[in-house]
MDAnalysis code that builds the backbone (N, CA, C; Angstrom):
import MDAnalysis as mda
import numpy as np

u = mda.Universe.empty(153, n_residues=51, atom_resindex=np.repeat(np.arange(51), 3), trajectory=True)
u.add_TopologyAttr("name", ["N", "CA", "C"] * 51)
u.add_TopologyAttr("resid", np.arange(1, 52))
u.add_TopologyAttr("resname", ["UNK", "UNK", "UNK", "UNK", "UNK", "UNK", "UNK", "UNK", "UNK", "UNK", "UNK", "UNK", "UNK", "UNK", "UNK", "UNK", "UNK", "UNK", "UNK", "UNK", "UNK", "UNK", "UNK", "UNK", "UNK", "UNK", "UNK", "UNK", "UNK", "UNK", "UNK", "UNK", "UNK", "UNK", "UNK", "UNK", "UNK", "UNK", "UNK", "UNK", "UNK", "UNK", "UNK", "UNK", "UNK", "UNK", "UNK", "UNK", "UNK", "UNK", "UNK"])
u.atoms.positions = np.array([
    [0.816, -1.201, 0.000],
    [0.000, 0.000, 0.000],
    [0.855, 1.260, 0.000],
    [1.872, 0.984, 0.438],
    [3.018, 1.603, 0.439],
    [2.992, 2.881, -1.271],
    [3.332, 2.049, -2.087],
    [3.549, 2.578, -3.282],
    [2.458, 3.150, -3.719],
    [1.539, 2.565, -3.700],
    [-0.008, 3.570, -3.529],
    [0.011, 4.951, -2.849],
    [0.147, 4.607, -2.201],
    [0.276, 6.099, -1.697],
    [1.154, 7.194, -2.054],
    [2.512, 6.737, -2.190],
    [3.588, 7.416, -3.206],
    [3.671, 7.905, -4.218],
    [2.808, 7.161, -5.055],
    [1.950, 7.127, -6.132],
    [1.260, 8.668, -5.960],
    [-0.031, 8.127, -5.067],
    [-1.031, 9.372, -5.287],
    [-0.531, 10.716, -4.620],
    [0.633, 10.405, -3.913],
    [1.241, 11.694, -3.617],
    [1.813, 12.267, -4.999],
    [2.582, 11.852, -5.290],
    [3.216, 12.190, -6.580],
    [2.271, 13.323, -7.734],
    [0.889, 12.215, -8.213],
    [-0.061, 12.920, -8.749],
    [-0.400, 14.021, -8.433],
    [-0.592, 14.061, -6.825],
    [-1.556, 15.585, -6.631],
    [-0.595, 16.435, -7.059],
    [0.527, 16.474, -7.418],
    [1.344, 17.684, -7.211],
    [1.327, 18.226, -8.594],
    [0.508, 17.268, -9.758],
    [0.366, 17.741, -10.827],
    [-0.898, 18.460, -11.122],
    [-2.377, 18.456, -10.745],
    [-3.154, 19.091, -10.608],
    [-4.062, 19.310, -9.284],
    [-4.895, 19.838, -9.064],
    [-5.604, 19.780, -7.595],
    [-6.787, 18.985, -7.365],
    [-6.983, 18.415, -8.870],
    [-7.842, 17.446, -9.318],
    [-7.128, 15.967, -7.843],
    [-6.239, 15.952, -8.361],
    [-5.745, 14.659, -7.934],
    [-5.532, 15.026, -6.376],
    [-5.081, 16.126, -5.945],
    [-5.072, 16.176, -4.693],
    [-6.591, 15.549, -3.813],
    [-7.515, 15.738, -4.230],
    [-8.437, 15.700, -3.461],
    [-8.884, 13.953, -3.886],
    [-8.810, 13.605, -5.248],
    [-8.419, 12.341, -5.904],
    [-7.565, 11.237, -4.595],
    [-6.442, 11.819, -4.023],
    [-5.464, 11.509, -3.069],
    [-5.958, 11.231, -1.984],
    [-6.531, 12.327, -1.418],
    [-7.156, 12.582, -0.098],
    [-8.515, 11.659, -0.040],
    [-8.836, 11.146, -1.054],
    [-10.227, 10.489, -1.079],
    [-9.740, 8.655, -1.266],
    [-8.635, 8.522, -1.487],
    [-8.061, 6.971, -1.150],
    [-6.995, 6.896, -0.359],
    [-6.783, 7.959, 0.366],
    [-6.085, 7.346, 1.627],
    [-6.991, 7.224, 2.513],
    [-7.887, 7.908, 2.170],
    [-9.384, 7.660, 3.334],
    [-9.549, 6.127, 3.101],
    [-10.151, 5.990, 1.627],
    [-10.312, 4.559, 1.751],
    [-9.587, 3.222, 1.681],
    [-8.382, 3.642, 1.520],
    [-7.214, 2.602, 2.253],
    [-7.001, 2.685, 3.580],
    [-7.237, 3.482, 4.812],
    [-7.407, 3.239, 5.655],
    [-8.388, 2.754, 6.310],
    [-9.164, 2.841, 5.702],
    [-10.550, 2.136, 5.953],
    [-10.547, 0.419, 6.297],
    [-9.828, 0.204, 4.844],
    [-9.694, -1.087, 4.362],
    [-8.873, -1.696, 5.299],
    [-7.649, -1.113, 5.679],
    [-6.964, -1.383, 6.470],
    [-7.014, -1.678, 7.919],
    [-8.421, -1.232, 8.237],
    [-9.075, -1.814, 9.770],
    [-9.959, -2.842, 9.946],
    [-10.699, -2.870, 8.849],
    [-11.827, -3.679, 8.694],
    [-11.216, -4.888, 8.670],
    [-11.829, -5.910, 8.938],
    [-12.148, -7.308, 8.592],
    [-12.298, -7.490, 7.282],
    [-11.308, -8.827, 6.997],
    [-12.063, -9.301, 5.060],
    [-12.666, -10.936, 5.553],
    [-13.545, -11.192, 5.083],
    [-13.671, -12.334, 5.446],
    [-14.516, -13.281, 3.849],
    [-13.960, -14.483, 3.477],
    [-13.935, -14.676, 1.803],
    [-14.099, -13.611, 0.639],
    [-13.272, -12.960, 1.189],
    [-12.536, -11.921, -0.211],
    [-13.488, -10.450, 0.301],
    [-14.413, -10.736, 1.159],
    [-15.527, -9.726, 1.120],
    [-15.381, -9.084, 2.540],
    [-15.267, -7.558, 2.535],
    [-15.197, -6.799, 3.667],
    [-16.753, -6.895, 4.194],
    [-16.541, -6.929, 5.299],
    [-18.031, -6.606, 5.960],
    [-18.636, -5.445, 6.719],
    [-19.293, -5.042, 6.579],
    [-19.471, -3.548, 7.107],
    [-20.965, -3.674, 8.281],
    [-19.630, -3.307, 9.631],
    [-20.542, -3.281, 10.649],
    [-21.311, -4.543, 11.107],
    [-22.764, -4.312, 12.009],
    [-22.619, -5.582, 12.586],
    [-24.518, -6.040, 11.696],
    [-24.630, -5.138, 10.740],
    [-26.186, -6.077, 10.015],
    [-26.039, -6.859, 8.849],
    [-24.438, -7.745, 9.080],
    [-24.432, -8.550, 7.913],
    [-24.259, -8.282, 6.468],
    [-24.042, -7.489, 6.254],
    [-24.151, -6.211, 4.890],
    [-22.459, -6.687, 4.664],
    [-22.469, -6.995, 3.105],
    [-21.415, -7.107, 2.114],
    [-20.733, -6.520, 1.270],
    [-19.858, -6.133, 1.087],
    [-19.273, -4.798, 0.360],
    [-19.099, -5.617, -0.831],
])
């Protein structure tokens, strides 16, 4: 995830498009990064609901 991010750092610095582009998947790589995966599928919260 590493390079991902390096990545989208890199981009924003070319328009402001991407900055916010940036700011909107490190949100959701951190996201990802707490949650539970359970058979390939994140689960969100506790009503059984499948991403």
């Amino acid at each position: 995830m590493a390079e991902i991010k390096d990545d989208l750092n890199t981009l924003s610095k070319v328009h402001v498009y991407f900055e916010f582009l940036r700011l909107e998947w490190l949100d959701k790589l951190e996201q990802a990064e707490k949650k539970p995966f359970t058979n390939g599928q994140r689960k969100h919260g506790n009503d059984g609901i499948y991403a």
